[in-house]
NUSELO-548126 format. One line per field, with one value per atom (N, C-alpha, C): residue in one letter; x, y negated, z negated. Coordinates in Angstrom, 1 decimal. Each point is the difference from the previous one (the first is absolute). Example, Ala and Ser with C-alpha at 12.3 -4.5 7.8 and 13.67 -1.06 7.14 Angstrom:
type <- (A / A / A / S / S / S);
xx <- (13.2 / -0.9 / 0.9 / -0.4 / 0.9 / -0.8);
yy <- (5.7 / -1.2 / -1.2 / -1.1 / -1.1 / -1.1);
zz <- (-7.8 / 0.0 / 0.0 / 0.7 / 0.0 / -0.8);
//
This chain:
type <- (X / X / X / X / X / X / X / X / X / X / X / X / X / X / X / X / X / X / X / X / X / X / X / X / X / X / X / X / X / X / X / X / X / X / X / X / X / X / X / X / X / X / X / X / X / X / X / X / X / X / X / X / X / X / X / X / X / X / X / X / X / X / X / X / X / X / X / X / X / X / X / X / X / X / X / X / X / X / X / X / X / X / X / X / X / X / X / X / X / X / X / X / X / X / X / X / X / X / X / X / X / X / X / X / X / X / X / X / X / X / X / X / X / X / X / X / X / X / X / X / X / X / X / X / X / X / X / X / X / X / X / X / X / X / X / X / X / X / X / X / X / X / X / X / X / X / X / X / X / X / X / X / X / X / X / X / X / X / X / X / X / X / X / X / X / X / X / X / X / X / X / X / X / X / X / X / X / X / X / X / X / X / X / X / X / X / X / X / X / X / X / X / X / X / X / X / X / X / X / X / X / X / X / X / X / X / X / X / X / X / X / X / X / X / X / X / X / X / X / X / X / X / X / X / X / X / X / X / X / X / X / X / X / X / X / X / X / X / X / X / X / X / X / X / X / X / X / X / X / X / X / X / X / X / X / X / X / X / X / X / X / X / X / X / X / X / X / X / X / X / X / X / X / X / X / X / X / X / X / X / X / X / X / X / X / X / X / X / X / X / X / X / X / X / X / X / X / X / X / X / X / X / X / X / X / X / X / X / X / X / X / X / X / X / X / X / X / X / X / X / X / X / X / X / X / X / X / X / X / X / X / X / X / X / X / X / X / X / X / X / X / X / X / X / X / X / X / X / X / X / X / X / X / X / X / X / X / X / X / X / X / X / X / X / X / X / X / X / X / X / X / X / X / X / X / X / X / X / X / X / X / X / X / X / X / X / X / X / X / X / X / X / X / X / X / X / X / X / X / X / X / X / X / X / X / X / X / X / X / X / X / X / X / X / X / X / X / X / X / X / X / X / X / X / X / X / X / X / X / X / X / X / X / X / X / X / X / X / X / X / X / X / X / X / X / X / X / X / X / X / X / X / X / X / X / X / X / X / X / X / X / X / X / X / X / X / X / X / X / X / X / X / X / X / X / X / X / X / X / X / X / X / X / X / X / X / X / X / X / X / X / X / X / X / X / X / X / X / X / X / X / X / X / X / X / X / X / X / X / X / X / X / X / X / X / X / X / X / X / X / X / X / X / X / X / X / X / X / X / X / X / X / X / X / X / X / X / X / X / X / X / X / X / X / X / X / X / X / X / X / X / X / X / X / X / X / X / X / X / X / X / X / X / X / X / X / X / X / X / X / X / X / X / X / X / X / X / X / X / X / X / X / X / X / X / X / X / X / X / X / X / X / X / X / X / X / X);
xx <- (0.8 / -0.8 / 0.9 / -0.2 / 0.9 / -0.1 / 0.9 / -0.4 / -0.4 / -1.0 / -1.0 / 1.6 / -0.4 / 1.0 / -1.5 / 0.2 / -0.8 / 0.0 / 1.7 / 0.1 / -0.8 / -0.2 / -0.3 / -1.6 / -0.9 / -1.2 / -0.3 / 1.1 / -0.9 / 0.4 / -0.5 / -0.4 / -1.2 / -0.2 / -1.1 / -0.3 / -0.5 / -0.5 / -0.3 / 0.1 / -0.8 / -1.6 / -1.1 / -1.0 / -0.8 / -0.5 / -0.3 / -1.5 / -1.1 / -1.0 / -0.2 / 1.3 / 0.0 / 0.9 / -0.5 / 0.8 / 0.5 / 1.3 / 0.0 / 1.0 / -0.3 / 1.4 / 1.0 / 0.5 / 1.2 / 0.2 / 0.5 / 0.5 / -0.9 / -0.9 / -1.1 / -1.2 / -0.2 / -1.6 / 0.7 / -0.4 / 0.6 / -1.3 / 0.0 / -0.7 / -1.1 / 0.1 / -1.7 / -0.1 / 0.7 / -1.1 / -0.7 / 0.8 / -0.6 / -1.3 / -0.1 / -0.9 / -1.8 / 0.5 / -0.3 / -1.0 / 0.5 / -0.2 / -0.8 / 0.3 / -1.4 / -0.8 / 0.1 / -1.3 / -1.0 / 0.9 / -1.0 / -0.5 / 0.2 / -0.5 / 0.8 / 1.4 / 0.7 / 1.0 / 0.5 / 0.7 / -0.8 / 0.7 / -0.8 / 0.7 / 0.4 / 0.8 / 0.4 / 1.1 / 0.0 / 0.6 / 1.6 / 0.2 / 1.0 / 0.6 / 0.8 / 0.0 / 1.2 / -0.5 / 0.4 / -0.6 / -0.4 / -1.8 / -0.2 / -1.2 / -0.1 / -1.4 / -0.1 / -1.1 / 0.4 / -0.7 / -1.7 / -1.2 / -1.2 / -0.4 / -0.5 / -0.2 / 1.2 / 1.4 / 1.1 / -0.4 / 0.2 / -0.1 / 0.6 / -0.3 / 0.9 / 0.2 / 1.1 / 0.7 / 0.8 / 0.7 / 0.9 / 1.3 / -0.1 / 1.4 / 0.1 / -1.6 / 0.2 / 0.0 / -0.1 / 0.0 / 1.0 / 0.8 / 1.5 / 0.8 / -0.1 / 0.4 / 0.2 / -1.1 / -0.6 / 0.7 / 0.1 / 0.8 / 1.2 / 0.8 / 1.5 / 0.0 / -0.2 / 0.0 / 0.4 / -1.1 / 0.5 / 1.1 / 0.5 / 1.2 / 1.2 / 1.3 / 0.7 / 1.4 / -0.1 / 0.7 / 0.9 / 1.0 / 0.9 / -0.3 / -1.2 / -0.3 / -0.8 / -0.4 / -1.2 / 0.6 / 1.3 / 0.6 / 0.2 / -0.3 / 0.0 / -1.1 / -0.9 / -1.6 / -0.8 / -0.7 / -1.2 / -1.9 / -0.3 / -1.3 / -0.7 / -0.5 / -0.5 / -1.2 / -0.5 / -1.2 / -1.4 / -0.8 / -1.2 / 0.4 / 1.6 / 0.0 / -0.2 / 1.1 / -0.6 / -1.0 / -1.0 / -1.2 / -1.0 / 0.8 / -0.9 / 0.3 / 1.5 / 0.5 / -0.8 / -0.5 / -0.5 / -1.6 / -0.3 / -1.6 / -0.9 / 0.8 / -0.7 / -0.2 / 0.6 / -0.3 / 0.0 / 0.0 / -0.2 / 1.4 / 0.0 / 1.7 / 0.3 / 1.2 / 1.0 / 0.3 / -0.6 / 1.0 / 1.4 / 0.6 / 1.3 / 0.3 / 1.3 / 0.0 / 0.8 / -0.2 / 0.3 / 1.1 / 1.3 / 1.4 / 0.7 / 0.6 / 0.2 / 1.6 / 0.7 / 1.6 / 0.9 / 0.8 / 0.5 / 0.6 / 0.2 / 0.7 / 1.8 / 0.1 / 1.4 / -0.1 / -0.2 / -0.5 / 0.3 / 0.8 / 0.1 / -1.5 / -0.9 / -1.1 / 0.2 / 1.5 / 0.6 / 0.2 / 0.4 / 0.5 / -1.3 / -1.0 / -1.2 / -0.9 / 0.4 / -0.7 / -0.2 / -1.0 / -0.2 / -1.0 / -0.8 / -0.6 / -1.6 / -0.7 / -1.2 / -1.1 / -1.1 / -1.4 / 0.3 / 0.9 / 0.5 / 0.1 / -0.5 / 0.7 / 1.0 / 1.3 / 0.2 / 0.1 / 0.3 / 0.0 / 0.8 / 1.4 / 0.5 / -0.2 / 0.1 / -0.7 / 1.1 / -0.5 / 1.2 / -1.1 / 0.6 / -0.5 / 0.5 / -1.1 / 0.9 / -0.4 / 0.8 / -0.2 / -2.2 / -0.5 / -1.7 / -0.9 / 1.0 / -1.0 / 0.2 / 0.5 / -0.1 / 0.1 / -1.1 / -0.5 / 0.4 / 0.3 / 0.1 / -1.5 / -0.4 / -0.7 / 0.2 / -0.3 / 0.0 / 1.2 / 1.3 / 1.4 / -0.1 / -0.9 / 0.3 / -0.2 / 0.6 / 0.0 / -1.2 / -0.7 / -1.3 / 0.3 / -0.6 / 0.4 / -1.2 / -0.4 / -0.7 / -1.1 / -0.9 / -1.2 / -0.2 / 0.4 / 0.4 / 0.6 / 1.0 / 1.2 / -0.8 / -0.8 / -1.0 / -0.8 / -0.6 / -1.4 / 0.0 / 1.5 / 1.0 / 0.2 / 0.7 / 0.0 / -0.7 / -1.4 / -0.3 / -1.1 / -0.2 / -0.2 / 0.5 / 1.3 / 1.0 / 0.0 / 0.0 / 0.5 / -0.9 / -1.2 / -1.1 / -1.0 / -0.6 / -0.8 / -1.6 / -0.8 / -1.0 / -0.9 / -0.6 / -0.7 / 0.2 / 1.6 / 0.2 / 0.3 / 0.7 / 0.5 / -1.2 / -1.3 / -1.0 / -0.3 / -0.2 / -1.3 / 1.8 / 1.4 / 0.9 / -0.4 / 0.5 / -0.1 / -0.8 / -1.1 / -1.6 / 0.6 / -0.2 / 0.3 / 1.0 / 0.9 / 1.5 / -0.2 / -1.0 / -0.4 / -1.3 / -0.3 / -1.1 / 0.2 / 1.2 / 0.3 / 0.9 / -0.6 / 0.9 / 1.4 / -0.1 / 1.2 / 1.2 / -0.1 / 0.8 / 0.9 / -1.2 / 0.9 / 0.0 / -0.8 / 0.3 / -1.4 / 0.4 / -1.1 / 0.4 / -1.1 / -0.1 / 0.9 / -0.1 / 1.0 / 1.3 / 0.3 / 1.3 / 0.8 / -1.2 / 0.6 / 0.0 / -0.7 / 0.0 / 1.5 / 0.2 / 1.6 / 1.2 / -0.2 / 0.7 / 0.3 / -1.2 / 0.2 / 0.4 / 0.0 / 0.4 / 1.4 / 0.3 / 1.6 / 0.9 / -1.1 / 0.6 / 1.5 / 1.3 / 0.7 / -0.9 / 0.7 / -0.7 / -0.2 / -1.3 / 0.2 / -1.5 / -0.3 / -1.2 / -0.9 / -0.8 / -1.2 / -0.5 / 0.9 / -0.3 / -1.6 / -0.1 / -1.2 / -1.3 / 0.2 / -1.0 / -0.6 / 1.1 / 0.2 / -1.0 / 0.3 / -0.7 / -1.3 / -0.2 / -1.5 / -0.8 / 0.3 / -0.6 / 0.2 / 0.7 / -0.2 / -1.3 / 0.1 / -1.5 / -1.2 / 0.2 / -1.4 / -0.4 / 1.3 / -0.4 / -0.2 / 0.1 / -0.3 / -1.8 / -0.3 / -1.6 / -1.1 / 1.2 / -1.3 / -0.7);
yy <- (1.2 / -1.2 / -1.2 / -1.2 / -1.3 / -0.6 / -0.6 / -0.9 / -0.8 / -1.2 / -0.7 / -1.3 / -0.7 / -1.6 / -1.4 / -0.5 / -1.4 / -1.1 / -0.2 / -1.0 / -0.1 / 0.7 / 1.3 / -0.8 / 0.2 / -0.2 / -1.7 / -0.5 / -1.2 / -1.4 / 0.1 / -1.1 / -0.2 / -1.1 / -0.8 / -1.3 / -0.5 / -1.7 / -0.1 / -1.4 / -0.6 / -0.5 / 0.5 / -0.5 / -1.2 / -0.4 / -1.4 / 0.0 / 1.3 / 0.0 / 0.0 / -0.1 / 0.6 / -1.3 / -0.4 / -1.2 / 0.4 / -0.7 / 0.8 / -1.2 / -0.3 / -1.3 / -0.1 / -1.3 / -0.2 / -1.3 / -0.7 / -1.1 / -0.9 / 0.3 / -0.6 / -0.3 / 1.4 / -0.3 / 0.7 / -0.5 / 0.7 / 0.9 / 1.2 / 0.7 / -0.5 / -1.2 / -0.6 / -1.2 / 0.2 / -0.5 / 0.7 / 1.3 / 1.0 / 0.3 / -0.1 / 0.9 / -1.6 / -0.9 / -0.9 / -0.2 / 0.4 / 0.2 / 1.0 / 1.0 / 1.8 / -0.6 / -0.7 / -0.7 / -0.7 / -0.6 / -1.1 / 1.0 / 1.3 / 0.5 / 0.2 / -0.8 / -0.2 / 1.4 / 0.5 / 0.9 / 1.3 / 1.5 / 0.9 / 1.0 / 0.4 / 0.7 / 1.4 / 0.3 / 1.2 / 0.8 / -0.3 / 1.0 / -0.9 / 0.2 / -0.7 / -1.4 / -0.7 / -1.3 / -0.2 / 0.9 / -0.2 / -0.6 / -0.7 / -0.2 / 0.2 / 0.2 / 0.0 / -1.3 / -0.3 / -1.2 / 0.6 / 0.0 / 0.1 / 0.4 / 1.1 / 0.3 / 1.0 / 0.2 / 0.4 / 1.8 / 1.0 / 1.4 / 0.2 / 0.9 / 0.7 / 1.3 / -0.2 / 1.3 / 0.7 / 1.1 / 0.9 / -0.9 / -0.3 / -1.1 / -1.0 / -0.8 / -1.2 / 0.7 / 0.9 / 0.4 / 0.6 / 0.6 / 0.3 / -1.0 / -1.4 / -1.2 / -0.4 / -0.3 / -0.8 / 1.3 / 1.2 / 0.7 / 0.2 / -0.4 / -0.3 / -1.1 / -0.9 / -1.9 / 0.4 / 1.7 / -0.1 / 0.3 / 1.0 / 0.4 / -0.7 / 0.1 / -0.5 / 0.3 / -1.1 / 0.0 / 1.1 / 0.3 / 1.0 / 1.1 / 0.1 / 1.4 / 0.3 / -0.5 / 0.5 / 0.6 / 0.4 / 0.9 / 1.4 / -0.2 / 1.6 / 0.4 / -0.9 / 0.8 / 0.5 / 0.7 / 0.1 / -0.1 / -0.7 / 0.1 / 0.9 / 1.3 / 0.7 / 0.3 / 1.2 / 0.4 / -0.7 / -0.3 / -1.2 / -1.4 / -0.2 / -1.4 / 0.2 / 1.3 / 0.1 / 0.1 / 0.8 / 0.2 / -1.3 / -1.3 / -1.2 / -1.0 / 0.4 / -0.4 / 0.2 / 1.5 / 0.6 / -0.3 / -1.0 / -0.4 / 1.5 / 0.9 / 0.8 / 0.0 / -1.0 / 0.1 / -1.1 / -0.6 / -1.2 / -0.6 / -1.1 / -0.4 / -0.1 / 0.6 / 0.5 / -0.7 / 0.3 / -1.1 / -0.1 / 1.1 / 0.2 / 0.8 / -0.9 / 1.0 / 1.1 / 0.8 / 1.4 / 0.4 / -0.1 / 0.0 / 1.4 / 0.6 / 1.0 / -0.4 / 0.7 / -0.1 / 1.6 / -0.3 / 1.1 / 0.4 / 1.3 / 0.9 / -0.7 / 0.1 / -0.7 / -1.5 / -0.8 / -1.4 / 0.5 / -1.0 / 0.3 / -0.7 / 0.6 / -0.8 / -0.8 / 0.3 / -1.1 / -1.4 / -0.2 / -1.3 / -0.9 / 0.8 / -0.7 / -0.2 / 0.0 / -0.5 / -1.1 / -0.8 / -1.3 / -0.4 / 0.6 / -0.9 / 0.5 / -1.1 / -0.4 / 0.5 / 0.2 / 0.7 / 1.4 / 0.4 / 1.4 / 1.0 / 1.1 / 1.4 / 0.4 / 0.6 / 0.5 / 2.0 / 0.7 / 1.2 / 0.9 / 0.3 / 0.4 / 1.8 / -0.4 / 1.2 / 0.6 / 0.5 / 0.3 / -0.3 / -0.6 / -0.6 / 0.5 / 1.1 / -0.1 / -1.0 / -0.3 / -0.8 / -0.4 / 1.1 / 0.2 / -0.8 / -0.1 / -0.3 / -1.6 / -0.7 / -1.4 / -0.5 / -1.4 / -0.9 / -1.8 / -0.2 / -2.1 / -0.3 / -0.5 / -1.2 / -1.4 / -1.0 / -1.3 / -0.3 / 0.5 / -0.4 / 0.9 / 1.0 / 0.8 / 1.4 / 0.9 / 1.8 / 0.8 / 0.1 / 0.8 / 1.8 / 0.9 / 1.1 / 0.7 / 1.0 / -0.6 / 1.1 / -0.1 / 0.4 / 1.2 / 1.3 / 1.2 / 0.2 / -0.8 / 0.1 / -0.5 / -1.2 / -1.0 / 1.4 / 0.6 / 0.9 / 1.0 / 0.7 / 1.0 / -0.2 / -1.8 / -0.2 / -0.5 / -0.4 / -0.2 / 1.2 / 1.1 / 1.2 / 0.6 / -0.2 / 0.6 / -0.7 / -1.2 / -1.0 / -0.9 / 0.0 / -0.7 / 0.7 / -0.1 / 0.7 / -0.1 / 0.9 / 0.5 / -0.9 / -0.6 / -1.0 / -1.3 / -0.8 / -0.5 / 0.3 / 1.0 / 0.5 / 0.0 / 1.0 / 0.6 / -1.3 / -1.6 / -1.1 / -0.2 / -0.1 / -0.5 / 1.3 / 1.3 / 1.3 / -0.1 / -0.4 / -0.1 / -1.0 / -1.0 / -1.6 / 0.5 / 0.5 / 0.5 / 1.0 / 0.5 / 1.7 / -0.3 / -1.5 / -0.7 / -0.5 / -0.6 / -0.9 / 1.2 / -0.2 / 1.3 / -1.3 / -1.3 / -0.5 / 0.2 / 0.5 / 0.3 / 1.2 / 0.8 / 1.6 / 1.0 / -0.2 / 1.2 / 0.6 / 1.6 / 0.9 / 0.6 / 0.6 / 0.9 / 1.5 / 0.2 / 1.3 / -0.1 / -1.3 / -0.4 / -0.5 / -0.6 / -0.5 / 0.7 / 1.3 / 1.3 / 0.9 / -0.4 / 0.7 / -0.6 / -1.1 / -0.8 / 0.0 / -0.1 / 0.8 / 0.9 / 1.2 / 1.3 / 0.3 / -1.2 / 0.3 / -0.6 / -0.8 / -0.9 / 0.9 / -0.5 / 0.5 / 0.0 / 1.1 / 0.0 / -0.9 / -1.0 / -0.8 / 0.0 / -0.6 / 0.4 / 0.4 / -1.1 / -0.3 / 1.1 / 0.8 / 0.8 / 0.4 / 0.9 / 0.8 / -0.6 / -1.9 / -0.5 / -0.6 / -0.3 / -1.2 / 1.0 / 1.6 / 0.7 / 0.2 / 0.2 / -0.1 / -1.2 / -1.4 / -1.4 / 0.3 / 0.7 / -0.2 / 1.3 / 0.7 / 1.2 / -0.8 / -0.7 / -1.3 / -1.0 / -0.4 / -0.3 / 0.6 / 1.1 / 0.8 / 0.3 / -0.1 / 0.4 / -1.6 / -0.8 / -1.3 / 0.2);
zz <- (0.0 / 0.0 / 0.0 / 0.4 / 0.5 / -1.5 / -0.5 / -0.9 / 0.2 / -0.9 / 0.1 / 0.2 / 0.9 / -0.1 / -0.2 / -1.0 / -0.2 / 0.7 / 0.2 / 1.1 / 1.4 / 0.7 / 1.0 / 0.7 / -1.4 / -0.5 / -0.1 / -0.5 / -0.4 / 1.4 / 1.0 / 0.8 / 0.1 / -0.7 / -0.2 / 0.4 / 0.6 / 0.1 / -1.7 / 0.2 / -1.7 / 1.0 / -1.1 / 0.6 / -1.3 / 1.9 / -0.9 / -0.5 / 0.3 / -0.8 / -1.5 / -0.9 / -1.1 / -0.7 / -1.0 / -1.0 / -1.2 / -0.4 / -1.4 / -0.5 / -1.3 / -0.3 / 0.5 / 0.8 / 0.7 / -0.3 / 1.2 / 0.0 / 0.6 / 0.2 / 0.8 / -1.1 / -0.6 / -1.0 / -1.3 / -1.2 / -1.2 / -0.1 / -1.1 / -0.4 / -0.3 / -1.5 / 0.2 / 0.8 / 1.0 / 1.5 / 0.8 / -0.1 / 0.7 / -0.9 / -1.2 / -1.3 / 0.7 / -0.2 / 0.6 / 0.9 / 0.9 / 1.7 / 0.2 / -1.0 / -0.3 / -0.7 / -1.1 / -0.4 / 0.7 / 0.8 / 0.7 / 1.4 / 0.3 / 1.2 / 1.2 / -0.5 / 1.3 / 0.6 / -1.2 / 0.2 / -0.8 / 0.1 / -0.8 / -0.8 / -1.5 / -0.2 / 0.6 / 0.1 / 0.7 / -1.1 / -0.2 / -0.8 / -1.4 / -0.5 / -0.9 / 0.1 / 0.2 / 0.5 / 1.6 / 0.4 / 1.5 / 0.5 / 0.9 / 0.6 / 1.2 / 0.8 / 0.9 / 1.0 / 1.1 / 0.5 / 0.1 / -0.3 / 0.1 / 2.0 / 0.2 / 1.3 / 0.6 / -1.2 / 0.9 / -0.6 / 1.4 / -1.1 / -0.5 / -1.4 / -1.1 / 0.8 / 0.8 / 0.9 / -1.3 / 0.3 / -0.8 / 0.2 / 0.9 / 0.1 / -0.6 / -0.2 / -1.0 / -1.6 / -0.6 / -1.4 / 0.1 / 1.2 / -0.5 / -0.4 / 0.9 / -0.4 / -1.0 / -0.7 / -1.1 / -1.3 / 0.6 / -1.2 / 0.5 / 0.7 / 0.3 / -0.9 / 0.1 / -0.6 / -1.6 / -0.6 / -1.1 / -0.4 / 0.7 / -0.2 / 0.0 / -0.7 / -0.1 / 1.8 / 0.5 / 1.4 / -0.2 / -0.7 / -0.1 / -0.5 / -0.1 / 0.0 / 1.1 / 0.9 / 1.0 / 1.1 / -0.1 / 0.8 / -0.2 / -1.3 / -1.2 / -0.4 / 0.2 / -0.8 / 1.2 / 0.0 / 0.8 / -1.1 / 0.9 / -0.7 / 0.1 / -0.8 / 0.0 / -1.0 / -0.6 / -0.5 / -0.1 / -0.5 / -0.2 / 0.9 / -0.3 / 0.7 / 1.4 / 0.7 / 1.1 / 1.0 / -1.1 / 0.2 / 0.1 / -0.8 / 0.1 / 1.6 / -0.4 / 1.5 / 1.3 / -0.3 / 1.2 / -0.3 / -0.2 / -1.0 / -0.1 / -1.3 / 0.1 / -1.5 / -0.9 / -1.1 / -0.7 / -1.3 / -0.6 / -0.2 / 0.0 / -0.3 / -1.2 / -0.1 / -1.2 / -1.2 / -1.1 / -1.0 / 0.2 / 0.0 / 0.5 / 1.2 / 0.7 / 1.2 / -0.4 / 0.4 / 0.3 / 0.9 / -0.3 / 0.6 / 0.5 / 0.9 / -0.1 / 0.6 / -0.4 / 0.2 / 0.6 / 0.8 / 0.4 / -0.9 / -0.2 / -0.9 / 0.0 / 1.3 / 0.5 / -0.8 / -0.2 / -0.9 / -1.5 / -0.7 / -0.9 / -0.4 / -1.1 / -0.7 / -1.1 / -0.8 / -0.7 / 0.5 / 1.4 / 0.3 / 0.7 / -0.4 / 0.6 / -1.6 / -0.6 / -1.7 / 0.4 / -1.0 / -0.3 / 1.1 / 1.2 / 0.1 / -0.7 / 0.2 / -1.3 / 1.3 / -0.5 / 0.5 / 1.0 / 0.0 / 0.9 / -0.8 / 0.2 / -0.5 / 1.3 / -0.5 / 1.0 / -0.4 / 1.0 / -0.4 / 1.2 / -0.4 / 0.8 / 0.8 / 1.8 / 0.1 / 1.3 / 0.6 / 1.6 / 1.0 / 1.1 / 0.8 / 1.4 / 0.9 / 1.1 / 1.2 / 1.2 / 0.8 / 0.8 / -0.2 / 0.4 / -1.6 / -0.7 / -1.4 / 0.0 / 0.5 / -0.2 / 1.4 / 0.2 / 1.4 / -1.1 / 1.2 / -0.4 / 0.6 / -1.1 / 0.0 / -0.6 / 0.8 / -0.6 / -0.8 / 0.5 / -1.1 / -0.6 / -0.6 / -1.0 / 0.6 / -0.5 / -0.2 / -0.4 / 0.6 / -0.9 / 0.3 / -0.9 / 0.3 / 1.4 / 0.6 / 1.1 / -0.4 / 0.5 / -0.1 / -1.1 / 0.9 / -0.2 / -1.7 / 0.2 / -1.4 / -1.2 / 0.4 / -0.9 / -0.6 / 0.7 / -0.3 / -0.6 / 0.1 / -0.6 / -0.9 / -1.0 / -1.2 / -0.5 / 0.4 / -1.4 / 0.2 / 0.6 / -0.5 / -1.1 / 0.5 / -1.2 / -1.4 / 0.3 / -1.2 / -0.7 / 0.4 / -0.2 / -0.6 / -1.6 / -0.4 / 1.0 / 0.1 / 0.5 / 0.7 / -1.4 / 0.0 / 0.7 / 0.4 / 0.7 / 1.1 / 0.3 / 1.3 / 0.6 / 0.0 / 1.1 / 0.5 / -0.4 / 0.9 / 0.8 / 0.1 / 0.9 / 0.9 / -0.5 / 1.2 / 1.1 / -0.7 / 1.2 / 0.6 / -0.5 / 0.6 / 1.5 / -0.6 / 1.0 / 0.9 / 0.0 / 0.8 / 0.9 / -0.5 / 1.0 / 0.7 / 0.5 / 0.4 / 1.5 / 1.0 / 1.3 / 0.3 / 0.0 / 0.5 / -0.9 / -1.3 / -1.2 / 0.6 / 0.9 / 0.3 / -1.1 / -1.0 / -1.3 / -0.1 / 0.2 / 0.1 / -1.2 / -0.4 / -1.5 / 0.3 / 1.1 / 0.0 / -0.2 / 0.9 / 0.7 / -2.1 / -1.0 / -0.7 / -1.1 / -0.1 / -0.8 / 0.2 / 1.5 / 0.1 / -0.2 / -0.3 / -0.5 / -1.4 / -1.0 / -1.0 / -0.5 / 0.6 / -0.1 / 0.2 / 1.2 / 0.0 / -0.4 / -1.0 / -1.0 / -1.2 / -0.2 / -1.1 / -1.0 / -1.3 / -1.1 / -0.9 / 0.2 / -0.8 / -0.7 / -1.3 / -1.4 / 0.5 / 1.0 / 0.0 / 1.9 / -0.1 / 1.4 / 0.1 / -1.6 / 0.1 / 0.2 / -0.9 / -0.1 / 1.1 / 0.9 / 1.2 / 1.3 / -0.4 / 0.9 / -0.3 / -1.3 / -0.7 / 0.7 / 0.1 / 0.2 / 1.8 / 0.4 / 1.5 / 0.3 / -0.9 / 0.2 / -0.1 / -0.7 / -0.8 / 1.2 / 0.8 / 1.2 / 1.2 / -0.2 / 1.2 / -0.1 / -1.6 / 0.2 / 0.2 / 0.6 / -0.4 / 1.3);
//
């Protein structure tokens, strides 16, 4: 399997549907500007202009912005956050960071509203969006099977198994599980994909 390269991944334009404190508007101007109807919160202190869509690429954005610049070469956004990315679920109090095994997870301490959780990453499990790394469809639907208790996981799974431009079929993401390494939550992750298999 190729190793995953970051650099590789991240060409991006900066887009301009999306605001966030700069040199232009401070935070409460932006806070401001949502009050008064002009702008709309999207994610942290990110906004969005009223009329523009909330694409997967504008919420990868707005959760790039949170990250700290030197790390967004090493994280990928993955579990729930992914799944919000891909509007398949609510947005995150914390984003949800995934780091290559290759990445030390010590030298990425300190930053604030992230978990990160170090995992292996091969080259099919992560897509660029919007400046940032998300894990991709498939890989999304696999972990929080795995890592997502029940109750949260089944409203992203559907959400993600509804959606045909996503690409994730229930078979295709039951084998994925299965050929998952040994890791806790195998037996449960298969139990919750049976639960979807009967809806």
């Amino acid at each position: 399997m190729h190793s995953f390269d970051p650099a590789a991944h991240l060409q991006e334009p900066a887009l301009q549907e999306l605001y966030s404190p700069s040199r232009i508007f401070t935070w409460p101007e932006l806070q401001s500007m949502a009050l008064d109807g002009i702008l709309r919160p999207l994610y942290g202190k990110s906004y969005a202009a009223p009329g523009v869509a909330t694409t997967p690429r504008l919420r990868a954005r707005a959760a790039a912005l949170t990250v700290p610049a030197r790390m967004r070469t090493k994280v990928v956004a993955g579990r729930l956050t992914a799944a919000w990315i891909y509007g398949c679920a609510a947005p995150p109090e914390r984003l949800s960071l995934l780091v290559d095994a290759k990445h030390r997870i010590s030298s990425l301490r300190g930053a604030r509203d992230c978990s990160l959780h170090e995992v292996r990453l091969g080259q099919m499990d992560v897509v660029s969006l919007g400046g940032m790394l998300v894990s991709s469809p498939l890989r999304t639907a696999a972990d929080i099977a795995l890592h997502i208790e029940e109750e949260r996981a089944l409203p992203a799974l559907f959400s993600l198994l509804a959606r045909p431009d996503l690409g994730v079929r229930l078979r295709l993401l039951t084998l994925a599980v299965e050929a998952a390494p040994r890791v806790p939550h195998k037996k449960r992750a298969l139990t919750t994909l049976a639960a979807l298999a009967e809806r």
